[in-house]
VOPAGU-2260 file (C-alpha; in pm, 1 decimal, decimal comma):
REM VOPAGU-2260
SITE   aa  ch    i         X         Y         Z
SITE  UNK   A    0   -1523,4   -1102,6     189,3
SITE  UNK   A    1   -1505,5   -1007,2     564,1
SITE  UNK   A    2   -1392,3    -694,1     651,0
SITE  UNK   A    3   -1104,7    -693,7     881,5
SITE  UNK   A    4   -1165,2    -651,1    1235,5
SITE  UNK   A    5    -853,2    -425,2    1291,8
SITE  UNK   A    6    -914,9    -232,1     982,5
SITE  UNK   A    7   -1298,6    -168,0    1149,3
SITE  UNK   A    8   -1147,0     -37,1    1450,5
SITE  UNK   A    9    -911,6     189,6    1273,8
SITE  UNK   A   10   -1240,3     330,6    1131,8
SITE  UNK   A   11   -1395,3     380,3    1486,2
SITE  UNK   A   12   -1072,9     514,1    1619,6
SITE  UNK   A   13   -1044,8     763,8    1364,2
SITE  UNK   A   14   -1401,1     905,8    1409,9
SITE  UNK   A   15   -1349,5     923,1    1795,4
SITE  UNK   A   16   -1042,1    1150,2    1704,7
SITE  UNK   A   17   -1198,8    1344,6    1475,7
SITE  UNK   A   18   -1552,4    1419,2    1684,2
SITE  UNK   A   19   -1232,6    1513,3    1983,8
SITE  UNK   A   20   -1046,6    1726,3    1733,9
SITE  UNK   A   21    -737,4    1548,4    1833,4
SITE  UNK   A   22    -618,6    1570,3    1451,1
SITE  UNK   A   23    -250,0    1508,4    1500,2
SITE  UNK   A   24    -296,5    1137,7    1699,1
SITE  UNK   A   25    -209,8     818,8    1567,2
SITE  UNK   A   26    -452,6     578,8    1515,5
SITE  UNK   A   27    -228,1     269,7    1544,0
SITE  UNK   A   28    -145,8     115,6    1834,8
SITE  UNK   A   29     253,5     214,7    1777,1
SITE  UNK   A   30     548,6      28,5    1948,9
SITE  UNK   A   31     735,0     197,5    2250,1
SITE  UNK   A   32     955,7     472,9    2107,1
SITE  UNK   A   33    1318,6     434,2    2231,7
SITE  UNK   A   34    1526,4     782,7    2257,5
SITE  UNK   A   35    1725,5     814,7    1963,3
SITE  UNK   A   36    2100,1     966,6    2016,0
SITE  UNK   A   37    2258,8    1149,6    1775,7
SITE  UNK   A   38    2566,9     864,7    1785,6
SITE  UNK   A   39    2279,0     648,2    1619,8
SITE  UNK   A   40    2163,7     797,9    1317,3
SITE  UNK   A   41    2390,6     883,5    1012,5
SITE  UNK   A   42    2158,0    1173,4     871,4
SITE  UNK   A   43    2377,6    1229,6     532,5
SITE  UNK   A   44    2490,8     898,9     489,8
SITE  UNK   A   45    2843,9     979,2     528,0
SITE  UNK   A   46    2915,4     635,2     678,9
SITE  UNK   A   47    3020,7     377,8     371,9
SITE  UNK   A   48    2829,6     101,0     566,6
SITE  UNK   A   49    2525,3     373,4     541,7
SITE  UNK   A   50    2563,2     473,7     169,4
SITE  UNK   A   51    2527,9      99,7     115,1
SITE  UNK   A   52    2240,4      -1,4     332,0
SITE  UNK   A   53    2070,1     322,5     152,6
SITE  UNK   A   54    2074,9     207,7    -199,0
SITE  UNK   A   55    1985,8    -172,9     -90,2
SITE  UNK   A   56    1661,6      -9,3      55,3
SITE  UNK   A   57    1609,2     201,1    -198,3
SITE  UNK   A   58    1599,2    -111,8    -432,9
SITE  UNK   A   59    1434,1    -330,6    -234,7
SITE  UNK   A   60    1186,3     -24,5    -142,3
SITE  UNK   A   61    1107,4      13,7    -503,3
SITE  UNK   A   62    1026,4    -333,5    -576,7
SITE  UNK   A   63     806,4    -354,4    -265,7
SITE  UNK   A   64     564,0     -88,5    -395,6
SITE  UNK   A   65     598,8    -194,3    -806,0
SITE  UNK   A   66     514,1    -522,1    -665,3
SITE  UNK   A   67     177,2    -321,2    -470,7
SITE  UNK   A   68     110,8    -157,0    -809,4
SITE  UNK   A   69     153,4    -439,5   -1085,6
SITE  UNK   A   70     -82,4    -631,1    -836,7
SITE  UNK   A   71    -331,9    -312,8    -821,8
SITE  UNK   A   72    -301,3    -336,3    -433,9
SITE  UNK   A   73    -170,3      59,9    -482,3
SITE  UNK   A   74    -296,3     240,1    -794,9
SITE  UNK   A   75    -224,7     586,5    -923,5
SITE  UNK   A   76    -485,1     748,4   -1152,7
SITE  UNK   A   77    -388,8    1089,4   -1212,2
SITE  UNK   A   78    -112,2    1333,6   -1123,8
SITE  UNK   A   79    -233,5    1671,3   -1161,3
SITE  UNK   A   80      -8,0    2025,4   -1142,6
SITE  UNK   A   81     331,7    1873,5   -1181,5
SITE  UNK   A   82     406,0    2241,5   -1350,9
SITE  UNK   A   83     390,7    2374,2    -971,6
SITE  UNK   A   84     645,3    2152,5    -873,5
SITE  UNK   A   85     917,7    2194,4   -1183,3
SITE  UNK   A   86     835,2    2621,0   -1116,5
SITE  UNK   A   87    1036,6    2544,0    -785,3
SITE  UNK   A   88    1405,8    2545,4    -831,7
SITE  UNK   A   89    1637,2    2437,0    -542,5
SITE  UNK   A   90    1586,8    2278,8    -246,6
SITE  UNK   A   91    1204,1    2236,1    -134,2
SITE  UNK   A   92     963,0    2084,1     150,8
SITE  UNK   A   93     646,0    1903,2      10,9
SITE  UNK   A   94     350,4    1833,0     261,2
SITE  UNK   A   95     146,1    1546,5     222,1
SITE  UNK   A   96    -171,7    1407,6     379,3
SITE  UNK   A   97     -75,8    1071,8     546,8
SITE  UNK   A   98    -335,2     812,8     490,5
SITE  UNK   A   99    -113,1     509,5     429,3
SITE  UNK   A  100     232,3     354,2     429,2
SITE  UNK   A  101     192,3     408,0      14,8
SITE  UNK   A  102     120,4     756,2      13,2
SITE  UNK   A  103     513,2     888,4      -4,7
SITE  UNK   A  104     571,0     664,4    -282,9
SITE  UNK   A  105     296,7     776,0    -454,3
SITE  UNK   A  106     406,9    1152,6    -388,0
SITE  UNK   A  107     772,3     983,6    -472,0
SITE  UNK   A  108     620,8     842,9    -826,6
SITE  UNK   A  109     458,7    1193,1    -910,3
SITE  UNK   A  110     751,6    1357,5    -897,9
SITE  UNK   A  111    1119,3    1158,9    -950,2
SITE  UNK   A  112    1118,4    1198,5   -1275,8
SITE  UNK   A  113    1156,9    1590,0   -1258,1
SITE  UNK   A  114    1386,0    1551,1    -950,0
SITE  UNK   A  115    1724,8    1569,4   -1146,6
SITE  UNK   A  116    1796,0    1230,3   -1068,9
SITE  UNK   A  117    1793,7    1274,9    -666,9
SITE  UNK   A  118    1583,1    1088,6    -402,5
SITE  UNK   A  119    1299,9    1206,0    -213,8
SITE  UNK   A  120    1359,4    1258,7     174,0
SITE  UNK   A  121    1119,5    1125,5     430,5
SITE  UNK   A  122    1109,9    1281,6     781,2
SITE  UNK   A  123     987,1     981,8     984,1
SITE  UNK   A  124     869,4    1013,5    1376,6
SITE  UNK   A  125    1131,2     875,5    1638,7
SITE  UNK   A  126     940,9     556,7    1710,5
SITE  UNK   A  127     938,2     418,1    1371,8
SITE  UNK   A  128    1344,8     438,6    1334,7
SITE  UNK   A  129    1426,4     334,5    1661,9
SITE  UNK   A  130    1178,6      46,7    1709,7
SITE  UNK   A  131     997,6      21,4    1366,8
SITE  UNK   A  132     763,7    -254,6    1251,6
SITE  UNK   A  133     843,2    -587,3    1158,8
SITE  UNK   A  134     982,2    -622,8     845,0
SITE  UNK   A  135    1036,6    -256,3     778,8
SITE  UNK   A  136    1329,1    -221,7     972,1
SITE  UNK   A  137    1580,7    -101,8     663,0
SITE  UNK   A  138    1338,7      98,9     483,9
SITE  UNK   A  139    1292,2     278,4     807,7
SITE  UNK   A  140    1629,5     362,4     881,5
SITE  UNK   A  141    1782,4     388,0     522,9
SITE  UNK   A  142    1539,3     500,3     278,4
SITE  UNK   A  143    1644,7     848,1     287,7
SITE  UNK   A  144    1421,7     916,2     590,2
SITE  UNK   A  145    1520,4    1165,0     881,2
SITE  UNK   A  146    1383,4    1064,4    1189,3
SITE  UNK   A  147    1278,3    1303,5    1425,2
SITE  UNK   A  148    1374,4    1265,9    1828,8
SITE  UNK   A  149    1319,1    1370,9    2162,1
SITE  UNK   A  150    1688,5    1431,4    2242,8
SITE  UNK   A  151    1759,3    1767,8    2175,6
SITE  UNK   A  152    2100,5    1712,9    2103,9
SITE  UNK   A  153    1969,7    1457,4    1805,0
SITE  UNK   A  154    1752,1    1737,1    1724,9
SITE  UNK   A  155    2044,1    1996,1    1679,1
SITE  UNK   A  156    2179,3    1741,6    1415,4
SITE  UNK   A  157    1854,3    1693,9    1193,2
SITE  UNK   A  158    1853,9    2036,0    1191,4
SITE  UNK   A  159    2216,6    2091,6    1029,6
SITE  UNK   A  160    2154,7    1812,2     806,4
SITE  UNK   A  161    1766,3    1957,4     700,1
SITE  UNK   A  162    1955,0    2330,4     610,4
SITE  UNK   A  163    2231,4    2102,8     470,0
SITE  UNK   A  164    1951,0    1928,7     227,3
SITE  UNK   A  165    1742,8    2189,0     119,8
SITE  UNK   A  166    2140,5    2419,6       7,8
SITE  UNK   A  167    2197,5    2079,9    -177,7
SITE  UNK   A  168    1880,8    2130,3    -383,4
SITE  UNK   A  169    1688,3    1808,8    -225,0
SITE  UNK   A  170    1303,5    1775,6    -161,4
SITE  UNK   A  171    1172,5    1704,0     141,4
SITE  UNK   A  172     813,0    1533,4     235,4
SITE  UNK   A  173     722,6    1604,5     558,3
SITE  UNK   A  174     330,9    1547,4     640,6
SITE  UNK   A  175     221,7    1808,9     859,2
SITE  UNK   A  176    -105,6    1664,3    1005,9
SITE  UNK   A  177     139,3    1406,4    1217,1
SITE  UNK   A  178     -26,9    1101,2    1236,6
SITE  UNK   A  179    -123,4     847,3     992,4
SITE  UNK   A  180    -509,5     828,8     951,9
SITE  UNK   A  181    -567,0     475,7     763,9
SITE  UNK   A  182    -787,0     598,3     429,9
SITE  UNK   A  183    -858,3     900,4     571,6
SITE  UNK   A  184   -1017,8    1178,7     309,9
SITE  UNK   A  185   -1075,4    1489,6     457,1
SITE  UNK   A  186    -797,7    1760,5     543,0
SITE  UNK   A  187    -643,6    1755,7     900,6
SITE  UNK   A  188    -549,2    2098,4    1085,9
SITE  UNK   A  189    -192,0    2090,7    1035,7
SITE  UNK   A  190     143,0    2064,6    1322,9
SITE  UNK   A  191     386,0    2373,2    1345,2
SITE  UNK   A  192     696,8    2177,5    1224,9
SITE  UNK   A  193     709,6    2202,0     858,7
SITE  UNK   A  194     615,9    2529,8     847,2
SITE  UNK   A  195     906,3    2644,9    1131,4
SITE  UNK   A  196    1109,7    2462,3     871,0
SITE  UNK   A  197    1014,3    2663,5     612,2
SITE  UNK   A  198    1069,5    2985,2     778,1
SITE  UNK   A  199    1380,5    2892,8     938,8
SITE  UNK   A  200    1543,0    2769,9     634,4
SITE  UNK   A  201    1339,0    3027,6     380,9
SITE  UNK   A  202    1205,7    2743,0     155,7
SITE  UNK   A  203     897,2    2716,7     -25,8
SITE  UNK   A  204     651,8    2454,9      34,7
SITE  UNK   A  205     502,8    2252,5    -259,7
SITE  UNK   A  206     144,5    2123,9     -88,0
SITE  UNK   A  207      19,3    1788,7    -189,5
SITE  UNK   A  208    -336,7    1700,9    -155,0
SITE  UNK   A  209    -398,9    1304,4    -291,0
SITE  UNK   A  210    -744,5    1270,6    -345,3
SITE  UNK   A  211    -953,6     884,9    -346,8
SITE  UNK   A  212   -1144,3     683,7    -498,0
SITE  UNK   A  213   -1287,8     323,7    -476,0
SITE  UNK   A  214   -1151,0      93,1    -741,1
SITE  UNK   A  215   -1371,3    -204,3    -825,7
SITE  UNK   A  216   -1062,2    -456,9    -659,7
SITE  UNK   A  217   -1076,3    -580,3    -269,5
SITE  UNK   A  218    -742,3    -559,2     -76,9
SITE  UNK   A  219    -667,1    -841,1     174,0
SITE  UNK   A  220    -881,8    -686,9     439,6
SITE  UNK   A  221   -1238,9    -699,1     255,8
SITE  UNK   A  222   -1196,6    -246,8     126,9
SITE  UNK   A  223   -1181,1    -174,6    -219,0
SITE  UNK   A  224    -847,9     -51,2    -293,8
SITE  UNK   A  225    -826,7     346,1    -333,6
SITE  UNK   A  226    -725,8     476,1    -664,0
SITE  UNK   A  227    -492,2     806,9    -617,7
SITE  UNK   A  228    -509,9    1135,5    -759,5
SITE  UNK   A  229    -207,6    1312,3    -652,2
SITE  UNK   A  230    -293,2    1728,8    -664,9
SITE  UNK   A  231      12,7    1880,9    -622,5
SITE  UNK   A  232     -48,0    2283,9    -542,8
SITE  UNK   A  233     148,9    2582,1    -631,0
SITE  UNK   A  234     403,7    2699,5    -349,5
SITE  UNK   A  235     411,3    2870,2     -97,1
SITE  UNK   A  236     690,9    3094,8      14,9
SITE  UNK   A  237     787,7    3247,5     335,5
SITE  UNK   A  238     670,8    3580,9     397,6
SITE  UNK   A  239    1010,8    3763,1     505,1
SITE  UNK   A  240     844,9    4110,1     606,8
SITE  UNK   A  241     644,9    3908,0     879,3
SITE  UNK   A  242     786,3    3754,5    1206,4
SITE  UNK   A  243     901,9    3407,4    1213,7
SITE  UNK   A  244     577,8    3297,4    1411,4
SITE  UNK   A  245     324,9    3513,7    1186,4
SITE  UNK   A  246     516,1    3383,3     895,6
SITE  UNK   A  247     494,5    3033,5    1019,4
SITE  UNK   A  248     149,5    3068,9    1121,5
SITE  UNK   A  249      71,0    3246,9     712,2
SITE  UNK   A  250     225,1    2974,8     542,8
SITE  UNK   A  251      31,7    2691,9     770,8
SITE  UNK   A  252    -310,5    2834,8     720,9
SITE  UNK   A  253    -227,2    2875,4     335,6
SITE  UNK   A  254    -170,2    2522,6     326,6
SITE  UNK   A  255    -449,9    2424,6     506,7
SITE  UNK   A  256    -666,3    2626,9     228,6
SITE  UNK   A  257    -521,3    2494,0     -43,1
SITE  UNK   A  258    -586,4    2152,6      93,6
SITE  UNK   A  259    -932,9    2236,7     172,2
SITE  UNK   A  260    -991,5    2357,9    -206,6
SITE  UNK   A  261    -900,6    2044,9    -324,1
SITE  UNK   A  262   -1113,2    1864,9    -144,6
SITE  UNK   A  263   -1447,6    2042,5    -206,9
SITE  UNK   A  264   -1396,8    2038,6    -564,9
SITE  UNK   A  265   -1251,5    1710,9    -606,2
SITE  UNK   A  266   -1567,0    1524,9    -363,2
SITE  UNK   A  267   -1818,6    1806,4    -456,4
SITE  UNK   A  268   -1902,4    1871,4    -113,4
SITE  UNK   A  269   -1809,5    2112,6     219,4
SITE  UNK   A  270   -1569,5    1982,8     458,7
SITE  UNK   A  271   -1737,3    1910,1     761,7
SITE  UNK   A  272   -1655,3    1766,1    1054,6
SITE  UNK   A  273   -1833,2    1513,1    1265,3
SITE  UNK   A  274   -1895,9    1653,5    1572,7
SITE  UNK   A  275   -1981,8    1510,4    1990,3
């Protein structure tokens, strides 16, 4: 089969970003991002209309990806360290590399099951709630996702409903590299923002590293379908004796570590970078 033209220039993109160490960069050509006000976005679902157009999503969410993985267009391998998760009690942030539009339902798979019956939450950039693809609309906007924005007044309202989350005991997947780098293996250098979460709120962070293979099965697009190991890492807490920056700064390069780890042992090899 013929490899997908877009799908090739994804590739090429990517590798321009990474020789220009602009790491946090999306490599798809996004739609215009519209300001989102705080008069548009329902954060805890404390609208009726909202609490309903959250579990249609949900369901139709769910059978969207069972569909991808009864059809082997997603598949799951392994989970590995799910012990590092259940040590965590309470509310929690889990970082993620972002690779592909399955990747939080894989982390979502790994883990609902020792979530106490609650959902996982998504933080999602402006863009995709405001103006998100075709198709995608509702899962956008109502599958527990908490877009970020450019108003700061929107802002001051995530942030009351993030602290509201994590005293309710939820998890939250936030992917700290920023952009989404299609198939992308390597470990990105990370974005402030979960980590200034972290501190702020003093929560741990449960690091996710999801590791690929090749499968043997071709996806529309003429690329073998990855099979996922999802590596989820022992938390990391806030160090309270440090200031909030140094703090921020500890837990980010921790993460980055345990990332890199994961990597080397998992493809058996030093992470290098291609260079100009």
């Amino acid at each position: 089969m013929e490899k997908s033209a877009h799908k090739l220039e994804l590739l090429r993109r990517i590798e321009e970003l990474e020789k220009n160490e602009l790491w946090h960069l999306d490599v798809e050509d996004d739609p215009e991002t519209y300001p989102l006000m705080p008069e548009d976005v329902d954060y805890l679902n404390k609208k009726l209309s909202n609490k309903i157009k959250n579990i249609l999503a949900n369901i139709m969410g769910t059978c969207f990806f069972e569909k991808m993985l009864a059809d082997k267009q997603m598949i799951i391998k392994e989970v590995k360290g799910i012990e590092n998760f259940k040590a965590v009690n309470g509310g929690k942030i889990v970082t993620c590399n972002h690779f592909s539009i399955c990747d939080n339902y894989a982390v979502w798979k790994a883990l609902c099951k020792h979530m106490g019956g609650k959902m996982l939450y998504k933080v999602i950039r402006e863009g995709n709630y405001t103006n998100p693809p075709p198709h995608f609309g509702l899962f956008m906007r109502h599958c527990n996702t908490l877009p970020l924005s450019s108003q700061a007044s929107t802002m001051k309202e995530f942030m009351k409903a993030f602290s509201t989350l994590l005293k309710r005991g939820e998890t939250i997947l936030i992917y700290p590299e920023q952009g989404m780098w299609w198939n992308y293996r390597k470990p990105r250098p990370m974005q402030d923002g979960a980590f200034s979460l972290a501190v702020k709120n003093k929560t741990p962070i449960v690091p996710i590293f999801i590791t690929m293979e090749d499968s043997n099965i071709l996806d529309s697009d003429g690329f073998f379908v990855q099979e996922y190991t999802i590596n989820i890492l022992p938390a990391i807490y806030p160090d309270e004796n440090l200031s909030s920056i140094a703090a921020r700064n500890k837990m980010k390069e921790e993460n980055y570590e345990a990332w890199v780890k994961v990597y080397e042992d998992f493809y058996k090899k030093p992470l290098v970078y291609s260079e100009k």
